[in-house]
N, CA, C and O atoms as CSV, one atom per row, in Angstrom:
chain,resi,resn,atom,element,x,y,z
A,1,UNK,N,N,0.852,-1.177,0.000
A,1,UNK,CA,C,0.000,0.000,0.000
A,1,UNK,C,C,0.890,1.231,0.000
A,1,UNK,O,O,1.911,1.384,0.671
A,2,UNK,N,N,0.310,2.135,-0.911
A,2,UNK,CA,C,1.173,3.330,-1.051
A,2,UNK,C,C,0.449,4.502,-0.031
A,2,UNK,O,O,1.115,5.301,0.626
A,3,UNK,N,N,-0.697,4.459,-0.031
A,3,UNK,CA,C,-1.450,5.445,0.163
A,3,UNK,C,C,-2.526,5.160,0.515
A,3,UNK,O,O,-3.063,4.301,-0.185
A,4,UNK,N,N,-3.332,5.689,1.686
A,4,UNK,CA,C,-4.457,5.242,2.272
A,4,UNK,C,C,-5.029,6.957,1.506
A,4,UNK,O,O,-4.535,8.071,1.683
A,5,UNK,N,N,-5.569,6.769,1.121
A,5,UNK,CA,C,-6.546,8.342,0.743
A,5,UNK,C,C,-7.585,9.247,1.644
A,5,UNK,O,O,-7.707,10.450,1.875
A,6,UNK,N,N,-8.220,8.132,2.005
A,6,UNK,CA,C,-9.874,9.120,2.346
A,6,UNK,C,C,-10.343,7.670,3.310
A,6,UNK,O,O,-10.207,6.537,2.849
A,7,UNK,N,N,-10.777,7.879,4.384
A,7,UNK,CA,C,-11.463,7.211,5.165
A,7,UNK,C,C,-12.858,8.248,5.580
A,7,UNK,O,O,-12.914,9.422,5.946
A,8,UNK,N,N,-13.626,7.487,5.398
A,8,UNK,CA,C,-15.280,8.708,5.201
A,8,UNK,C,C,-15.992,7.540,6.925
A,8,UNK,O,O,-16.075,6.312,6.898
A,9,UNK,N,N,-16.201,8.029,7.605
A,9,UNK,CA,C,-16.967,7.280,8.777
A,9,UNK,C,C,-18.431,8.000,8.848
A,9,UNK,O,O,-18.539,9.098,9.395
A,10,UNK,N,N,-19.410,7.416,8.343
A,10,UNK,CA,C,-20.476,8.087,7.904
A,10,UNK,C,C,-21.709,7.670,8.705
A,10,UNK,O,O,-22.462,8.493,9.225
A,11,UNK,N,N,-21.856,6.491,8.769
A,11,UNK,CA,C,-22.823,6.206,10.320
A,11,UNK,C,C,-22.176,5.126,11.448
A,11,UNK,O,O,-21.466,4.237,10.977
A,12,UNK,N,N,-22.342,5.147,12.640
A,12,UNK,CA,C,-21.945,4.397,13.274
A,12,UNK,C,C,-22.756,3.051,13.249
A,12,UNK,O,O,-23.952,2.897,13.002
A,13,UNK,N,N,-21.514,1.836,13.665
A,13,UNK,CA,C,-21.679,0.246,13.583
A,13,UNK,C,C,-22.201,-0.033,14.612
A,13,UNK,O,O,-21.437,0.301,15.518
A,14,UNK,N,N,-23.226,-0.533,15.049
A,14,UNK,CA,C,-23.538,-0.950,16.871
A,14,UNK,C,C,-23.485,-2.728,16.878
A,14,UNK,O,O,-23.619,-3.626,16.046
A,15,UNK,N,N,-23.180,-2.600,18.481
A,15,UNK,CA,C,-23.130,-4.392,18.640
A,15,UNK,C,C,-24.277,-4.757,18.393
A,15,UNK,O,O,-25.315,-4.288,18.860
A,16,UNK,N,N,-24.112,-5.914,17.386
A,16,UNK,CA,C,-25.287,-7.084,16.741
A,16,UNK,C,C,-25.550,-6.277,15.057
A,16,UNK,O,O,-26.493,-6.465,14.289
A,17,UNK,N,N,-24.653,-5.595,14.923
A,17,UNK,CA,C,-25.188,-4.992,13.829
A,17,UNK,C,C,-24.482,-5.957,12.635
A,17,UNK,O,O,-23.351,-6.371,12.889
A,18,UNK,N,N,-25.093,-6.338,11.343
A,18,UNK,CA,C,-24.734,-7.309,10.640
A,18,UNK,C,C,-23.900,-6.067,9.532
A,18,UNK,O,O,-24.418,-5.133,8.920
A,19,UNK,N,N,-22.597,-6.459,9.579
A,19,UNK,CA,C,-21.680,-5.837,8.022
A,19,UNK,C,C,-21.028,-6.671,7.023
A,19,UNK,O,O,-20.403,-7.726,7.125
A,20,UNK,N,N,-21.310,-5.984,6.102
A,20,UNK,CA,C,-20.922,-6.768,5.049
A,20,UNK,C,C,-19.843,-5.447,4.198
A,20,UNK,O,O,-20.082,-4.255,4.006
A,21,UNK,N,N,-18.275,-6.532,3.733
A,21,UNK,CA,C,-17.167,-5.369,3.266
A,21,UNK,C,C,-17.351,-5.906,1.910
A,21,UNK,O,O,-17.481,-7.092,1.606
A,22,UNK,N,N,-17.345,-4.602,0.922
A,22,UNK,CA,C,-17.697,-4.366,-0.363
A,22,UNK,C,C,-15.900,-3.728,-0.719
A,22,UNK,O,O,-15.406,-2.755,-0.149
A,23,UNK,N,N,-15.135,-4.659,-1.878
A,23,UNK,CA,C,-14.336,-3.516,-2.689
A,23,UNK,C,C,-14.318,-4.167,-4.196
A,23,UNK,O,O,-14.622,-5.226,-4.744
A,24,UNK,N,N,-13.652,-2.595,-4.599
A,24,UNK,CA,C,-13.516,-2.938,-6.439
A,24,UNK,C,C,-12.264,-1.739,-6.620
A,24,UNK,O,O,-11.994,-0.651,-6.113
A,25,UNK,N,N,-11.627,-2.749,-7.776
A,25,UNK,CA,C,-11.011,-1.609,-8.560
A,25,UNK,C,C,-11.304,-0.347,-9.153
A,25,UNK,O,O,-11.515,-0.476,-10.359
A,26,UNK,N,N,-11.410,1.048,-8.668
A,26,UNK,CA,C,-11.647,2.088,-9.388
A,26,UNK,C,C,-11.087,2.736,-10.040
A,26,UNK,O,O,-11.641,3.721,-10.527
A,27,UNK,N,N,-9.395,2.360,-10.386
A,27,UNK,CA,C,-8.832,2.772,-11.019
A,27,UNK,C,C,-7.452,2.597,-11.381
A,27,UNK,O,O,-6.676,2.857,-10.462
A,28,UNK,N,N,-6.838,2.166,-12.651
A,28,UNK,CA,C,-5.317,1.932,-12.870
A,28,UNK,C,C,-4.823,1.945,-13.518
A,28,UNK,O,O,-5.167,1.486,-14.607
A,29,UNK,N,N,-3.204,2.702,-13.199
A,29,UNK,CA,C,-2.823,3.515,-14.511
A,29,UNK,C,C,-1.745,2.696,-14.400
A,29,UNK,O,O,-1.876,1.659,-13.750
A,30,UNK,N,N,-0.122,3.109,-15.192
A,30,UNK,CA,C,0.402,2.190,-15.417
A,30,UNK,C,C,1.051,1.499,-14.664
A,30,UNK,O,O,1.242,0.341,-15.038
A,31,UNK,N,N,1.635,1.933,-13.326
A,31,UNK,CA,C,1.998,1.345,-12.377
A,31,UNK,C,C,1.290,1.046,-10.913
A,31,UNK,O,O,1.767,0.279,-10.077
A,32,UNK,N,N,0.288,1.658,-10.788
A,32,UNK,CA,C,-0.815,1.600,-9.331
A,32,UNK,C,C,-2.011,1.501,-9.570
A,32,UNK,O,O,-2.134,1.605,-10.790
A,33,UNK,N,N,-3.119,1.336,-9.026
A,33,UNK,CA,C,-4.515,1.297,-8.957
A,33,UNK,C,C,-4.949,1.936,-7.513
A,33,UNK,O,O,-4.285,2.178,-6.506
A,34,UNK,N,N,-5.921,2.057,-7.732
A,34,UNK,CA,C,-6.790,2.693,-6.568
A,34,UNK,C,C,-8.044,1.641,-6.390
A,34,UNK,O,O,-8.665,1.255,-7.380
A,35,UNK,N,N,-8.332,1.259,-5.219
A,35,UNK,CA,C,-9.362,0.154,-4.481
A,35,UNK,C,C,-10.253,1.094,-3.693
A,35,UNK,O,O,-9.745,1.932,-2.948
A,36,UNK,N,N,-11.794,0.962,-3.859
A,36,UNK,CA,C,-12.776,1.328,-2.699
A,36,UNK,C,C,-12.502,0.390,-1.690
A,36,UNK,O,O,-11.754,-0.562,-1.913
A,37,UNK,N,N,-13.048,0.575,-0.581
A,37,UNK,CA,C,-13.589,-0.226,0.381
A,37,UNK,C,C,-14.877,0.318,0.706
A,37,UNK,O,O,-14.943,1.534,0.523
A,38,UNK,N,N,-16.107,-0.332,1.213
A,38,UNK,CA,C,-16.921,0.327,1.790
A,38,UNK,C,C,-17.622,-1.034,2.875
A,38,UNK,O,O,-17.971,-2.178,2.586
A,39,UNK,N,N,-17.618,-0.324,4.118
A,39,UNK,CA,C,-18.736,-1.335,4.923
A,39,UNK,C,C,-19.902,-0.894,5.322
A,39,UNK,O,O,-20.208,0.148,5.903
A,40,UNK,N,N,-20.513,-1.770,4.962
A,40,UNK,CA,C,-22.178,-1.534,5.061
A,40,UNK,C,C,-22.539,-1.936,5.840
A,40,UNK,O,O,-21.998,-2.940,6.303
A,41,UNK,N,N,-23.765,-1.327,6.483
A,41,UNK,CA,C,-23.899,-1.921,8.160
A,41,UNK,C,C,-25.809,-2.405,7.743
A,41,UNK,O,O,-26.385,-1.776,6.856
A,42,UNK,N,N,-26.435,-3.368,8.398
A,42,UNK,CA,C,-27.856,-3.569,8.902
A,42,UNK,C,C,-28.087,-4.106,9.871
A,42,UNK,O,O,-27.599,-5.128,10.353
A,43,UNK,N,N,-29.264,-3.091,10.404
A,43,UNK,CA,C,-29.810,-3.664,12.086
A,43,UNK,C,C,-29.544,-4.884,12.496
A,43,UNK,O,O,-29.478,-5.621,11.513
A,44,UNK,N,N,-29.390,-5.361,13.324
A,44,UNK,CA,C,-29.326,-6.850,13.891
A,44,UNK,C,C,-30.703,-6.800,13.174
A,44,UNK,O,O,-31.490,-5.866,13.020
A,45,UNK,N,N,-30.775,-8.986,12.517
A,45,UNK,CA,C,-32.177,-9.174,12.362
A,45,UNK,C,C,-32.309,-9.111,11.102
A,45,UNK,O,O,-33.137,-9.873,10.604
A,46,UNK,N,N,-31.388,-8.006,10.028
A,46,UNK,CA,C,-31.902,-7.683,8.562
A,46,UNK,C,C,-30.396,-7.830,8.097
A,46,UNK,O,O,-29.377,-7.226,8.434
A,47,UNK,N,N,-30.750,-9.368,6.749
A,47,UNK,CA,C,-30.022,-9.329,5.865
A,47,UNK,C,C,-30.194,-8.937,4.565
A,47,UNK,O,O,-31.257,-9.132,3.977
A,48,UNK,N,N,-29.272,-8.415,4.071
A,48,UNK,CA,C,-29.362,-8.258,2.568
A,48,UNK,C,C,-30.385,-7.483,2.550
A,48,UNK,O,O,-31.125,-7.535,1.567
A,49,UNK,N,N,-30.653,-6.645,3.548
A,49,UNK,CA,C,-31.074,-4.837,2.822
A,49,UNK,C,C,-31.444,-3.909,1.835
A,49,UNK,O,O,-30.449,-3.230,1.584
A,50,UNK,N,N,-32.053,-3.688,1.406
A,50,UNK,CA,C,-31.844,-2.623,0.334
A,50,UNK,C,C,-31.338,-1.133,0.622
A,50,UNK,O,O,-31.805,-0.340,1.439
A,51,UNK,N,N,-30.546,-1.002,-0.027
A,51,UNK,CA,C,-30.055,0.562,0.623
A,51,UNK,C,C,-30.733,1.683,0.916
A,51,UNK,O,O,-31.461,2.152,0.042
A,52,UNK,N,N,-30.603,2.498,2.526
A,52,UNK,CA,C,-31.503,3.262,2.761
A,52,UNK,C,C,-31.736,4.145,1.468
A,52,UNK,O,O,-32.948,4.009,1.302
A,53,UNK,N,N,-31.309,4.917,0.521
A,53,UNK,CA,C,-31.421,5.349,-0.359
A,53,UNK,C,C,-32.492,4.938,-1.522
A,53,UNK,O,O,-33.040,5.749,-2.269
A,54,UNK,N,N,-32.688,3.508,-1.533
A,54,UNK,CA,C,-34.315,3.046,-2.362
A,54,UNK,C,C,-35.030,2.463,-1.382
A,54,UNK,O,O,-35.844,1.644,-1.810
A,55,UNK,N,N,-35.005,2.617,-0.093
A,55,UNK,CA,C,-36.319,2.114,0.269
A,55,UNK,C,C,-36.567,3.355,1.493
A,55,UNK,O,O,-37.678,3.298,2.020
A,56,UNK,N,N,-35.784,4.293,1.911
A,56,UNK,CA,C,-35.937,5.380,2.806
A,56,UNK,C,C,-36.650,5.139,3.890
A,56,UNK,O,O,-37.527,5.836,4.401
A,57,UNK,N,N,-36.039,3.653,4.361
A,57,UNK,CA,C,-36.107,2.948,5.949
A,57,UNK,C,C,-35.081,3.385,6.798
A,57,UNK,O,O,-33.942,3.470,6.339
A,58,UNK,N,N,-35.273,3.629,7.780
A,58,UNK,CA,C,-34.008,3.885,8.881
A,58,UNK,C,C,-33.647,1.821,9.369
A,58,UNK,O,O,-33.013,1.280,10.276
A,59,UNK,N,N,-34.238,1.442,8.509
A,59,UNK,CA,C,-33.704,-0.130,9.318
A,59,UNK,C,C,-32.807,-1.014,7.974
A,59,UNK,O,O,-32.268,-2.120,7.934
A,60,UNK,N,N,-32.948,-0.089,7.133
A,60,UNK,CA,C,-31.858,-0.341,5.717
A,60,UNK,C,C,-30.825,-0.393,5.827
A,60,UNK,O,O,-30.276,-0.005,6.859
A,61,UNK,N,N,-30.214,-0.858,4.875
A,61,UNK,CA,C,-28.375,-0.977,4.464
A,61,UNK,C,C,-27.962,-0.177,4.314
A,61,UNK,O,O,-28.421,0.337,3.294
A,62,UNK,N,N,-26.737,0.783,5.068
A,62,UNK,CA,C,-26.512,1.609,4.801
A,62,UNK,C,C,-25.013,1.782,4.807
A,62,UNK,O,O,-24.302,1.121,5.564
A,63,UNK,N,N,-24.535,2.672,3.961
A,63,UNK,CA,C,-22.717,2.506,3.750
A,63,UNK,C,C,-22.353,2.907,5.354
A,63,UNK,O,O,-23.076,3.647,6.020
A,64,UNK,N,N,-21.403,2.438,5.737
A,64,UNK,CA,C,-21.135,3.344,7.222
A,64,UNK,C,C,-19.730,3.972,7.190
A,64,UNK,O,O,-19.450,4.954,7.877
A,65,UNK,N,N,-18.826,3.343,6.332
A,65,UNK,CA,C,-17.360,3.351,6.242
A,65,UNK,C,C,-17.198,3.372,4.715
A,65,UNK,O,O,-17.958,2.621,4.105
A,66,UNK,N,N,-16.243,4.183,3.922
A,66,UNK,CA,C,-16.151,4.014,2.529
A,66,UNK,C,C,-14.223,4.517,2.843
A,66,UNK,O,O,-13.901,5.554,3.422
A,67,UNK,N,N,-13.358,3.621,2.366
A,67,UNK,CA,C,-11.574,4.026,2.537
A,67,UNK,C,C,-11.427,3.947,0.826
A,67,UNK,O,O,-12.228,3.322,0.132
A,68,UNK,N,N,-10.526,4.524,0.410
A,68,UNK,CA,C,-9.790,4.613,-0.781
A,68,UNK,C,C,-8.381,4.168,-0.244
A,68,UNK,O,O,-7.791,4.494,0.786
A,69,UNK,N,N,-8.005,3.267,-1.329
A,69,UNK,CA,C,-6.577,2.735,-0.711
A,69,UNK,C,C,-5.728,2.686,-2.330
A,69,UNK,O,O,-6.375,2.218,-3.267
A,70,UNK,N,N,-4.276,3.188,-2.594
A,70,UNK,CA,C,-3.656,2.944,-3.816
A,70,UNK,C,C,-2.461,1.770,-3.182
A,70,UNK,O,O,-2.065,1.385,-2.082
A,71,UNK,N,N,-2.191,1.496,-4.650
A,71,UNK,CA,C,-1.514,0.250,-4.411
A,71,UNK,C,C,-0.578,0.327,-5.596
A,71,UNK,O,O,-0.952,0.872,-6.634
A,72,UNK,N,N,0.508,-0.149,-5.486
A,72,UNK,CA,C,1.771,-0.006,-6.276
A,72,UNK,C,C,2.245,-1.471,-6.650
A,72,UNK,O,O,2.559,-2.216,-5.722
A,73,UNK,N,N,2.320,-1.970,-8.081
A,73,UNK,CA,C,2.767,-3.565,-8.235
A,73,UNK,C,C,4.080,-3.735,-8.293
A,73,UNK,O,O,4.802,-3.207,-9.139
A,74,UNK,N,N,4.516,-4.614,-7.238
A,74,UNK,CA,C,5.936,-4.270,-6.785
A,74,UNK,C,C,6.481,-6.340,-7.189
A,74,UNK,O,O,5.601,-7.176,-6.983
A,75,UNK,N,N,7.505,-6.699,-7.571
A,75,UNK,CA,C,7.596,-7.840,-7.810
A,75,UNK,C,C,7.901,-8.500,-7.065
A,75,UNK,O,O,7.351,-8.238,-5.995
A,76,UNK,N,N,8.841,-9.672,-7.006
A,76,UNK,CA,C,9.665,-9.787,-5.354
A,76,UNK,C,C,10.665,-9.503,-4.857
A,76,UNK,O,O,11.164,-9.871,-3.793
A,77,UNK,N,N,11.192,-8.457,-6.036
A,77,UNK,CA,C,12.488,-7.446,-5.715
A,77,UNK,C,C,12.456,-6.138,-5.482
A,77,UNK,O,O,13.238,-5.204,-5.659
A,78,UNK,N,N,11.197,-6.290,-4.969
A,78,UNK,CA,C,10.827,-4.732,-5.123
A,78,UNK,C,C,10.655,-3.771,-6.510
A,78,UNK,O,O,10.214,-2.624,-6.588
A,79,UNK,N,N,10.992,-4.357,-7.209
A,79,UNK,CA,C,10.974,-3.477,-8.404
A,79,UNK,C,C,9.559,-2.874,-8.742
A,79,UNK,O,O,8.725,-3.747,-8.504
A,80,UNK,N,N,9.078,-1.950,-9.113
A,80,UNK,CA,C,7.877,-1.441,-9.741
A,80,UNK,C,C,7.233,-2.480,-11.269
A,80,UNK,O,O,7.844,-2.829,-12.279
A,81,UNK,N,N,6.112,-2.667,-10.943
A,81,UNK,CA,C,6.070,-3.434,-12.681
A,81,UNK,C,C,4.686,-2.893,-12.795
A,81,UNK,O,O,3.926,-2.532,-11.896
A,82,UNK,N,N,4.426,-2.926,-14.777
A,82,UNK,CA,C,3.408,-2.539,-14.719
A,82,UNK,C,C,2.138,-3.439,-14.591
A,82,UNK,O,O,2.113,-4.670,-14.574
A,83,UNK,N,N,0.863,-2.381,-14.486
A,83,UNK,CA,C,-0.320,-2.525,-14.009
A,83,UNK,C,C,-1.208,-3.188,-15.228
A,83,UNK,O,O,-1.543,-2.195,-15.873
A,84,UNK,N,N,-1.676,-4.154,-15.778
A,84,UNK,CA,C,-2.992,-4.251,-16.481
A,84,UNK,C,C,-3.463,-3.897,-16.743
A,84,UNK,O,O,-3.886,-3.406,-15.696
A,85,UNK,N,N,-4.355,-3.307,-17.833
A,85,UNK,CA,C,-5.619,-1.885,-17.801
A,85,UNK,C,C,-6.824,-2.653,-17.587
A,85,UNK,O,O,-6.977,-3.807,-17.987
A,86,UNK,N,N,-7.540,-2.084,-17.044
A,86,UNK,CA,C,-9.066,-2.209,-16.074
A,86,UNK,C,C,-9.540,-2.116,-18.129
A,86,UNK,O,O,-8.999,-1.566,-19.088
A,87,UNK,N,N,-10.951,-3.092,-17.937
A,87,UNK,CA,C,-11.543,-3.459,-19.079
A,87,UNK,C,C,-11.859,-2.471,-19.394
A,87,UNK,O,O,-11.465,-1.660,-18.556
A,88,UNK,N,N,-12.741,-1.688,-20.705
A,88,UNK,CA,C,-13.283,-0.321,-20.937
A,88,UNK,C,C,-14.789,-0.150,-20.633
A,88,UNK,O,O,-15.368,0.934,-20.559
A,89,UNK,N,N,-15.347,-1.384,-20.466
A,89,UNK,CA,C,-16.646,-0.624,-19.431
A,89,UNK,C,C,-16.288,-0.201,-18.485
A,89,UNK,O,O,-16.798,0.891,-18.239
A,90,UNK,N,N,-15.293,-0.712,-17.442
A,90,UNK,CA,C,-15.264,-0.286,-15.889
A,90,UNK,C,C,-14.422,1.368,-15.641
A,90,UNK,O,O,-14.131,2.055,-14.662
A,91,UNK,N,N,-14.326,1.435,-16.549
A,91,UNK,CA,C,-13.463,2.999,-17.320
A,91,UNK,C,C,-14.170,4.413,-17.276
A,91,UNK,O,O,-13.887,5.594,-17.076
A,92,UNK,N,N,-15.360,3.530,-17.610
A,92,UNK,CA,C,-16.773,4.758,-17.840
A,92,UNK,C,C,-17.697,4.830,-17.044
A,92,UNK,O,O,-18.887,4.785,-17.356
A,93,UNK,N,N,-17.177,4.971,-15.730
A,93,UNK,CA,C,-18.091,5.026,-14.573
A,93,UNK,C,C,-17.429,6.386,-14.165
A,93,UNK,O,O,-16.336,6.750,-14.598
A,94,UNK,N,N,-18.293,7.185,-13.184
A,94,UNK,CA,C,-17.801,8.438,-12.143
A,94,UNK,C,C,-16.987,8.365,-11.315
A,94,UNK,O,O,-16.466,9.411,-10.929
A,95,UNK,N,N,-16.503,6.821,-10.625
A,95,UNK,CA,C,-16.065,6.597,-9.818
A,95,UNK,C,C,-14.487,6.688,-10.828
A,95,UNK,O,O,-13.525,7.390,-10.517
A,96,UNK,N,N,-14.563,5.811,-12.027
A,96,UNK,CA,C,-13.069,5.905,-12.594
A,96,UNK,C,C,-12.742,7.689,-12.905
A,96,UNK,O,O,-11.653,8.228,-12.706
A,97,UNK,N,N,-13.760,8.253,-13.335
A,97,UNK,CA,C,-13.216,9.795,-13.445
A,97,UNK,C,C,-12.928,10.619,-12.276
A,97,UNK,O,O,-12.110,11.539,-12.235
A,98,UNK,N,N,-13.689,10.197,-11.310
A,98,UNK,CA,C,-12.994,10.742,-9.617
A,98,UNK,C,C,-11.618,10.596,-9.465
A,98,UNK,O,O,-10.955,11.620,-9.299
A,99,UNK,N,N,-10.887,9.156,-9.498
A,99,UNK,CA,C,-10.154,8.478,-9.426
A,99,UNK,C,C,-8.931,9.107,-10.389
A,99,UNK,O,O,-7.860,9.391,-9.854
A,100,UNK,N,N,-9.079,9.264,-11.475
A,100,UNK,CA,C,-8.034,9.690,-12.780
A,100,UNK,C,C,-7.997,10.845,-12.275
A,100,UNK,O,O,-6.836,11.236,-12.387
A,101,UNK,N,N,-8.784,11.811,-11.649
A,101,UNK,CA,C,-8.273,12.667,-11.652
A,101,UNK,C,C,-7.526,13.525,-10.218
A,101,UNK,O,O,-7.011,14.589,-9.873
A,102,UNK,N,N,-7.962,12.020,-9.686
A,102,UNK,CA,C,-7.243,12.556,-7.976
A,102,UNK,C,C,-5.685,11.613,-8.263
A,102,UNK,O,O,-4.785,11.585,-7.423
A,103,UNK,N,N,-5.633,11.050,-9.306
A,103,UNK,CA,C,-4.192,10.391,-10.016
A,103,UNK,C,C,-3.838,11.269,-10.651
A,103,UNK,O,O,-2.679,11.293,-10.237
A,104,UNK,N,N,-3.878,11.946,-11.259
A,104,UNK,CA,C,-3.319,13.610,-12.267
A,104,UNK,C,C,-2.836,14.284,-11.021
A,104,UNK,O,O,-1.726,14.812,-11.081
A,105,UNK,N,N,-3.696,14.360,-9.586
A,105,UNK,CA,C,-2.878,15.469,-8.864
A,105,UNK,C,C,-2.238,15.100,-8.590
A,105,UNK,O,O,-1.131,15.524,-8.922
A,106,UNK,N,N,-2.407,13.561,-7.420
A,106,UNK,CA,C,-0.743,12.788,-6.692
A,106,UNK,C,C,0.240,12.930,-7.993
A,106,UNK,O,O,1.395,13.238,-7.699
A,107,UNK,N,N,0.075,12.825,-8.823
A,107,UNK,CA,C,1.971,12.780,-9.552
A,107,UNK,C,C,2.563,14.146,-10.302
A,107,UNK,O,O,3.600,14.352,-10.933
A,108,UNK,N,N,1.333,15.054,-9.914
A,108,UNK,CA,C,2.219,16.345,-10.234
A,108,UNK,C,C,3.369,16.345,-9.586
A,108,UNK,O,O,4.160,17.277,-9.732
């Protein structure tokens, strides 16, 4: 890990509360990528939720934690090697243009 970015703590987790950790690649250029994390929290009692956002329950799934983490492909000599390119649907999301362009600032 090169870089922890952004840790967002957005609702609190309580005991018995059921979470489930969500990540994906959002972004990678030629030598690093950038990974979400997000944990989602529901009441004790409720699985598999629909997110408070489509059903506008306070007893919904709701993100509680979202981290951005970059990552550097390093071999077993340490050396830098390059990165794979992410397919071109996963390219054309908001999340990859967030991403490209918080990668344009780190390497000024």
């Amino acid at each position: 890990t090169v870089l922890l970015d952004k840790v967002c703590f957005s609702t609190p987790i309580k005991f018995g509360d059921l979470v489930t950790v969500r990540a994906g690649v959002t972004y990678v250029s030629d030598r690093s990528c950038e990974v979400v994390a997000q944990v989602w929290k529901s009441p004790s009692g409720i699985i598999g939720g629909l997110p408070a956002e489509e059903d506008g329950d306070a007893k919904a799934t709701v993100c509680a934690v979202e981290a951005r983490f970059v990552f550097v492909a390093l071999d077993d000599n340490g050396t830098v090697l390059s990165m794979p390119p992410l397919p071109m649907e996963q390219r054309r999301t908001k999340r990859w243009e967030v991403a490209a362009k918080k990668h344009e600032e780190r390497v000024r």
